[in-house]
N, C-alpha and C positions, 0 to 999 in steps of 0.2 A: 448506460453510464458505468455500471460494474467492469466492463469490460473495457471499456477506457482506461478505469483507473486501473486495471490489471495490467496493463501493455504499456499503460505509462511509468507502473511499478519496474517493469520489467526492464524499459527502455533506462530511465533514471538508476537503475542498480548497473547494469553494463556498463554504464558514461561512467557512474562512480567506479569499477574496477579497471578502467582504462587507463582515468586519472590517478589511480593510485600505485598502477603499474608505472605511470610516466612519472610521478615523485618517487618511485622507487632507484627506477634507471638513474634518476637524475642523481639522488643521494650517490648511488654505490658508483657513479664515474664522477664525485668528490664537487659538485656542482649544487651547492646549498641553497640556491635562488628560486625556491617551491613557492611564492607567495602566489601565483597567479593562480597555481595548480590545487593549492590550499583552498582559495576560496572557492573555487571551482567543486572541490569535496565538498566543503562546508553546505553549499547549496543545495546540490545532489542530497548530501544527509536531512536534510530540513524537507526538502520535498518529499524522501523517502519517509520523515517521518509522517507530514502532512497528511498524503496519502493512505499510507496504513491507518489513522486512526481518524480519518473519510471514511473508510474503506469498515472500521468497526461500528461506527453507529451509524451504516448508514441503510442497513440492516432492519428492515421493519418486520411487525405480524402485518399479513394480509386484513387481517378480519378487525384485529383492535388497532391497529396503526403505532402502537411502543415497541420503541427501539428494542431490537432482539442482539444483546450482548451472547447469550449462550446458542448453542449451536444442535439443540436437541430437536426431539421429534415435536413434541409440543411448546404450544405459546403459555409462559408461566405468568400472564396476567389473565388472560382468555380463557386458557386451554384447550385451545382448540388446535387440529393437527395442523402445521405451517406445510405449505407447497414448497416441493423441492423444484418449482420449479417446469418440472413435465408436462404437466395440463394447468389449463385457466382453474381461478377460484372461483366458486360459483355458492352464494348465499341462499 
């Protein structure tokens, strides 16, 4: 799931710097007709934001299951050391 939202982070920021490249062109060859382009950011921005703060609580401890806001070695309701990941957690 992590990695969905990463590549869709990813995907949605490049659409967003395309489209703001194309209301760019558009302004500076005197062609004021961005609405289309506009909402097209707006969207892009909203998903962008969407995603990122998915992407913050979606973050758990293995062991007590609350959402991990901080990004340290340990769980500061548990305390117990969170997996980075590497190997299974094992009780």
């Amino acid at each position: 799931m992590k990695k969905i939202l990463k590549w869709s982070l990813v995907i949605i920021f490049v659409v967003l710097l395309i489209d703001l490249g194309i209301i760019g062109i558009k302004i500076f060859s005197h062609d004021y007709d961005v609405i289309p382009e506009s909402y097209i950011g707006y969207a892009c921005f909203l998903m962008l934001a969407a995603c990122g703060i998915f992407m913050l609580f979606s973050t758990r401890c293995p062991y007590c299951g609350k959402v991990q806001i901080t990004k340290g070695k340990y769980c500061p309701y548990c305390e117990n050391e969170k997996n980075n990941g590497n190997s299974k957690v094992e009780k």
